[in-house]
VMD Tcl script that draws the C-alpha trace (Angstrom):
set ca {
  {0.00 0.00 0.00}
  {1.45 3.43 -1.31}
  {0.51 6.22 0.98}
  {0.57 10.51 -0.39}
  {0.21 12.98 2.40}
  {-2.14 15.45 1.56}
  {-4.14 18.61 2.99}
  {-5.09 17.10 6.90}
  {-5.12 13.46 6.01}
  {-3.48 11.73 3.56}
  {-4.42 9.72 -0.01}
  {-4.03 6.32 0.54}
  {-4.08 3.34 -2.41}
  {-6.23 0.51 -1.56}
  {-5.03 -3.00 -2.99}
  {-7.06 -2.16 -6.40}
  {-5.36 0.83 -7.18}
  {-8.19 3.03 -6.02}
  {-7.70 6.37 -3.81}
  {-8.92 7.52 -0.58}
  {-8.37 10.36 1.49}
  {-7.92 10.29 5.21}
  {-9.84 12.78 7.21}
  {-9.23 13.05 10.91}
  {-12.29 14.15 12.34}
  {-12.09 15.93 15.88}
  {-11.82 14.48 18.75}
  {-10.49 11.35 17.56}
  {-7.08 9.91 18.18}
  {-4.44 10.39 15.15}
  {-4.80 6.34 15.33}
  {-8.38 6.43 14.60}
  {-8.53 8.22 11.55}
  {-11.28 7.69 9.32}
  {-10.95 6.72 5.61}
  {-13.32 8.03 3.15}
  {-13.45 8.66 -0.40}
  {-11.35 11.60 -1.77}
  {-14.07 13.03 -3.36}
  {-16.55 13.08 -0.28}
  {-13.89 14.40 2.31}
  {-12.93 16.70 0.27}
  {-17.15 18.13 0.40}
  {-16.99 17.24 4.19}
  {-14.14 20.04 4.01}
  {-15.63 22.57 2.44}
  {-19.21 22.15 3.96}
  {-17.71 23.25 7.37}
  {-16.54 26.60 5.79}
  {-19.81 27.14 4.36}
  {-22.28 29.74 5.37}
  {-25.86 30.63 5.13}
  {-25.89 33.85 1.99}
  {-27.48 36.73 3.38}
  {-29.13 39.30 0.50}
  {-30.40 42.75 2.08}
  {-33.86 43.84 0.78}
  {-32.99 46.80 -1.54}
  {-33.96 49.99 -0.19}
  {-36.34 52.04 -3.29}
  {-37.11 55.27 -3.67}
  {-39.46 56.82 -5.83}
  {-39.68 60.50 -6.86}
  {-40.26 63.17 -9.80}
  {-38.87 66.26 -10.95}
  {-39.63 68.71 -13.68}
  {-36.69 69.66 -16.21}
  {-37.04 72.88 -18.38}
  {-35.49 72.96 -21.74}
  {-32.42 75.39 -22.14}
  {-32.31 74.93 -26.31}
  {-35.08 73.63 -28.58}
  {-35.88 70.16 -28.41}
  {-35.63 68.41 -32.18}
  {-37.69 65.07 -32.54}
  {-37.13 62.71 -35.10}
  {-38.84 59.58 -35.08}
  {-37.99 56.79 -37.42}
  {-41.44 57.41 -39.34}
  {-43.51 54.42 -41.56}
  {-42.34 55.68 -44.44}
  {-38.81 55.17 -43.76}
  {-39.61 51.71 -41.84}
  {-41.35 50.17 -44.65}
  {-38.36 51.34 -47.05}
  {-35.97 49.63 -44.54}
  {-38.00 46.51 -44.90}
  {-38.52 46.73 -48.88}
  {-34.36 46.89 -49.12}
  {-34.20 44.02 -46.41}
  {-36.57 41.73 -48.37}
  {-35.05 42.72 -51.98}
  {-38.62 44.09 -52.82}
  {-38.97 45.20 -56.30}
  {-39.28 48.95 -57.13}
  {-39.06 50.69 -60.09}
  {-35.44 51.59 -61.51}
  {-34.89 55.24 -61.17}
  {-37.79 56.07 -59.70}
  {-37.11 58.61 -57.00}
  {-40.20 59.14 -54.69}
  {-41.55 63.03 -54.03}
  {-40.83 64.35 -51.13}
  {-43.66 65.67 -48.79}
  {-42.15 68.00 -46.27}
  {-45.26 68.26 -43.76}
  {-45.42 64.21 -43.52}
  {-41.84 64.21 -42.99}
  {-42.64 66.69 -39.85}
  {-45.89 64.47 -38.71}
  {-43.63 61.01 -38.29}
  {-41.05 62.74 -36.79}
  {-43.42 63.73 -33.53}
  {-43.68 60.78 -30.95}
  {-46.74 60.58 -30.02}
  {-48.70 59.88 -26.61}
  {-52.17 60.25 -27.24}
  {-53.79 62.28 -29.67}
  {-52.58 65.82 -29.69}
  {-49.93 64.82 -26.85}
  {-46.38 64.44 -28.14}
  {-43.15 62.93 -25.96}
  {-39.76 62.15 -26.30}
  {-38.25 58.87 -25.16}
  {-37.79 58.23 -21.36}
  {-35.01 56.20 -22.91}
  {-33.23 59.23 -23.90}
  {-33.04 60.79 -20.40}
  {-31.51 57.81 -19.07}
  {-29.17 56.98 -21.76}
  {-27.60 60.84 -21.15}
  {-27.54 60.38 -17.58}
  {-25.52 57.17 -18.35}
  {-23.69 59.08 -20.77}
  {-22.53 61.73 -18.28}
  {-20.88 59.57 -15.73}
  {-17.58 59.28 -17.87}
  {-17.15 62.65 -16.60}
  {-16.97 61.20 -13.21}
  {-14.48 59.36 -11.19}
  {-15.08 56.10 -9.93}
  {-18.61 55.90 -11.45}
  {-18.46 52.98 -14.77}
  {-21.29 53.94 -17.35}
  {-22.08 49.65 -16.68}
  {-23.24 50.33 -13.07}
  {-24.95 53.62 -13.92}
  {-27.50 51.37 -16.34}
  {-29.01 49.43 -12.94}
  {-29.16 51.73 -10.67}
  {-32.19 53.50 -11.80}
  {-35.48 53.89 -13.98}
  {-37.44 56.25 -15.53}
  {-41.28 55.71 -15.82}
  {-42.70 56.45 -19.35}
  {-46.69 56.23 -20.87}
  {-48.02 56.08 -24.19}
  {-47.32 53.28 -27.43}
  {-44.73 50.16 -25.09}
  {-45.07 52.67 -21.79}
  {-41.76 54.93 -22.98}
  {-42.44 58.27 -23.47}
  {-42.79 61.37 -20.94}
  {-44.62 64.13 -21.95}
  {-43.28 66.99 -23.23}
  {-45.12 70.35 -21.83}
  {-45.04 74.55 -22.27}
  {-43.46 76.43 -19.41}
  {-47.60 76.46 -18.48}
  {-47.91 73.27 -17.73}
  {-49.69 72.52 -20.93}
  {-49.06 69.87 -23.99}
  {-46.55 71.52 -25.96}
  {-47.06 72.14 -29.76}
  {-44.63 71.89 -31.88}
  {-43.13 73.86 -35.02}
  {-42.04 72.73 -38.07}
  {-37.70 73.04 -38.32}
  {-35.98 72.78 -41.86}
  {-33.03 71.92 -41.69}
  {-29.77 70.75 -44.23}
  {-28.21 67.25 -42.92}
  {-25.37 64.76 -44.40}
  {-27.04 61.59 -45.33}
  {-25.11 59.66 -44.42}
  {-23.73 61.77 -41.38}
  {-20.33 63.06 -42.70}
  {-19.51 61.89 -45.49}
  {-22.89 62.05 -47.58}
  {-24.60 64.18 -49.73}
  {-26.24 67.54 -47.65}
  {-30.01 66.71 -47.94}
  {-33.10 69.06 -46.77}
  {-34.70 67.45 -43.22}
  {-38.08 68.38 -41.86}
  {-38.61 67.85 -38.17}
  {-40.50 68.38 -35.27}
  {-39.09 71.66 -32.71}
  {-40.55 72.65 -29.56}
  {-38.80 75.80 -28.58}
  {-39.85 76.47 -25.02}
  {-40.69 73.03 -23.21}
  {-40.33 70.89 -20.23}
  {-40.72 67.09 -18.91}
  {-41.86 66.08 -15.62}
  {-40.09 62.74 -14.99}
  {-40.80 59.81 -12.65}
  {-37.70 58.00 -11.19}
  {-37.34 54.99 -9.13}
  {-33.73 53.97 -7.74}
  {-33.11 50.70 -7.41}
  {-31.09 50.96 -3.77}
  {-30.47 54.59 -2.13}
  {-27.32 52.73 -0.26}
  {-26.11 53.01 -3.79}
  {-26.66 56.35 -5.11}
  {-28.82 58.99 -2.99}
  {-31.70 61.11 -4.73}
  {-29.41 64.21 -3.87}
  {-26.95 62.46 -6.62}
  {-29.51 61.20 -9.28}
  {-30.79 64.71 -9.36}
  {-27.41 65.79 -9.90}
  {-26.66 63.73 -12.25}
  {-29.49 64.04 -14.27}
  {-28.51 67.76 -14.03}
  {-25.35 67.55 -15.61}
  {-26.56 65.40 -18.20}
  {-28.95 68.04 -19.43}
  {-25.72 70.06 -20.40}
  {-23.45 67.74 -21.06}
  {-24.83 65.16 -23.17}
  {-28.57 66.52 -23.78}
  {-31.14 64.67 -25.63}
  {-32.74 64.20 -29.30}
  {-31.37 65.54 -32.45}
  {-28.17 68.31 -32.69}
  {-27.57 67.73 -28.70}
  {-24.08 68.17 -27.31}
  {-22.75 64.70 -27.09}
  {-22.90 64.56 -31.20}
  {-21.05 66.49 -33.57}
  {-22.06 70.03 -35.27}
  {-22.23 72.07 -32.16}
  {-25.51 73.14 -32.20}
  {-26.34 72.51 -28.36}
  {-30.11 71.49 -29.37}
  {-31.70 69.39 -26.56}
  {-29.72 71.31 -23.59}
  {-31.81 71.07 -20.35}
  {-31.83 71.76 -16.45}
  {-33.16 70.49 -13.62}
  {-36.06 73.13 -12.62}
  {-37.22 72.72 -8.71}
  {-36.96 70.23 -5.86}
  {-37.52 66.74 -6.44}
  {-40.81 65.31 -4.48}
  {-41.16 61.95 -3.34}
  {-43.37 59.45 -4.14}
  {-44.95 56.47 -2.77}
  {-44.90 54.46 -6.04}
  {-44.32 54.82 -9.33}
}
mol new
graphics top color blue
foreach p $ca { graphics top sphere $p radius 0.5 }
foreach p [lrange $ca 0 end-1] q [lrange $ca 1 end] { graphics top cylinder $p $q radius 0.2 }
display resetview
């Protein structure tokens, strides 16, 4: 019989060329030790280390605050025109050679507008949160990659994603048409004419919920949601994207009040 020391016990060949490992329970002479499969005293091992996992029950908060728009806010919804293009080129539809569709400039500006309800227009709730994401890489020891759990911003209207976008009265905001010359595609194309939706004086009452305030406090969400207005902004021509037009600049307006639920 070949014998291995190993760990507390030992491995130990049995006659058929099998191994056990020796485990010397407690209170038992060195004499007396007990053989028992390696496999199981190794489990034996590690079960005595073991203990129960404890998970703390997040802590929520819930609260809104109004932002007011610094610039004008430009929409521009991918419209049905454009999607069922998309899908004709996908599918290898067939068109007609050379045929180059009229332009209507005032349908253009109707499916750029996200709509809520009838005569009740939004932007994305989406687009709030993806600039407050955005703006942590100004920020020390705060990854974009935690920033994405840690919070959530309550939309309504078509899949529950849009807030509302009001006048400085409080009211449903009505937009204008804006004309504007783009690259299509962005920098290298060929400068096209682009009709979207503009509200020039607005503002968005938004509904948060933070996943743990042990994480990140109100204080800092509103803050953060503050810089993001300048820094990174939202919808077409913001900050974050080339051209420097500073469209979609916004700041937090008021005190943020809490809320039971969202």
């Amino acid at each position: 019989m070949t014998t291995k020391q190993a760990g507390n016990g030992g491995l130990v060949m049995d006659p058929k060329g099998r191994l056990t490992e020796v485990v010397e329970e407690p209170g038992v002479d060195d004499g007396a030790a007990v053989k028992l499969p390696g496999r199981v005293g190794r489990v034996q091992q590690l079960q005595q280390g073991i203990q129960p996992v404890r998970i703390e029950k997040p802590e929520r908060a819930y609260f809104s605050v109004m932002v007011r728009g610094l610039r004008p806010l430009i929409t521009h919804r991918l419209g049905e025109s454009q999607r069922a293009k998309m899908i004709a080129d996908q599918t290898k539809q067939k068109t007609a050679r050379g045929k180059r569709d009229l332009r209507d400039p005032e349908k253009e500006f109707r499916e750029s507008l996200y709509v809520v309800t009838r005569g009740i227009y939004g932007v994305p709730a989406s687009g709030f949160a993806s600039a407050m994401v955005s703006a942590c890489r100004f920020l020390d020891d705060f990854p974009m990659t935690h920033a994405r759990s840690l919070f959530y911003i309550r939309g309504e209207g078509p899949r529950g994603g849009l807030v509302r976008v009001l006048d400085v009265k409080g009211r449903p905001a009505k937009p204008e048409m804006d004309e504007d010359f783009v690259r299509v595609p962005p920098r290298t194309g060929t400068m096209m004419p682009c009709w979207r939706a503009r509200f020039d004086e607005w503002q968005c009452q938004l509904s948060f919920m933070i996943n743990d305030t042990r994480l990140i406090s109100v204080e800092a969400m509103v803050n953060l949601l503050d810089r993001a207005g300048t820094q990174i902004g939202i919808c077409e021509g913001r900050p974050e994207k080339t051209g420097f037009r500073y469209q979609g600049m916004f700041e937090v307006s008021g005190q943020p009040k809490r809320m039971e639920k969202l």
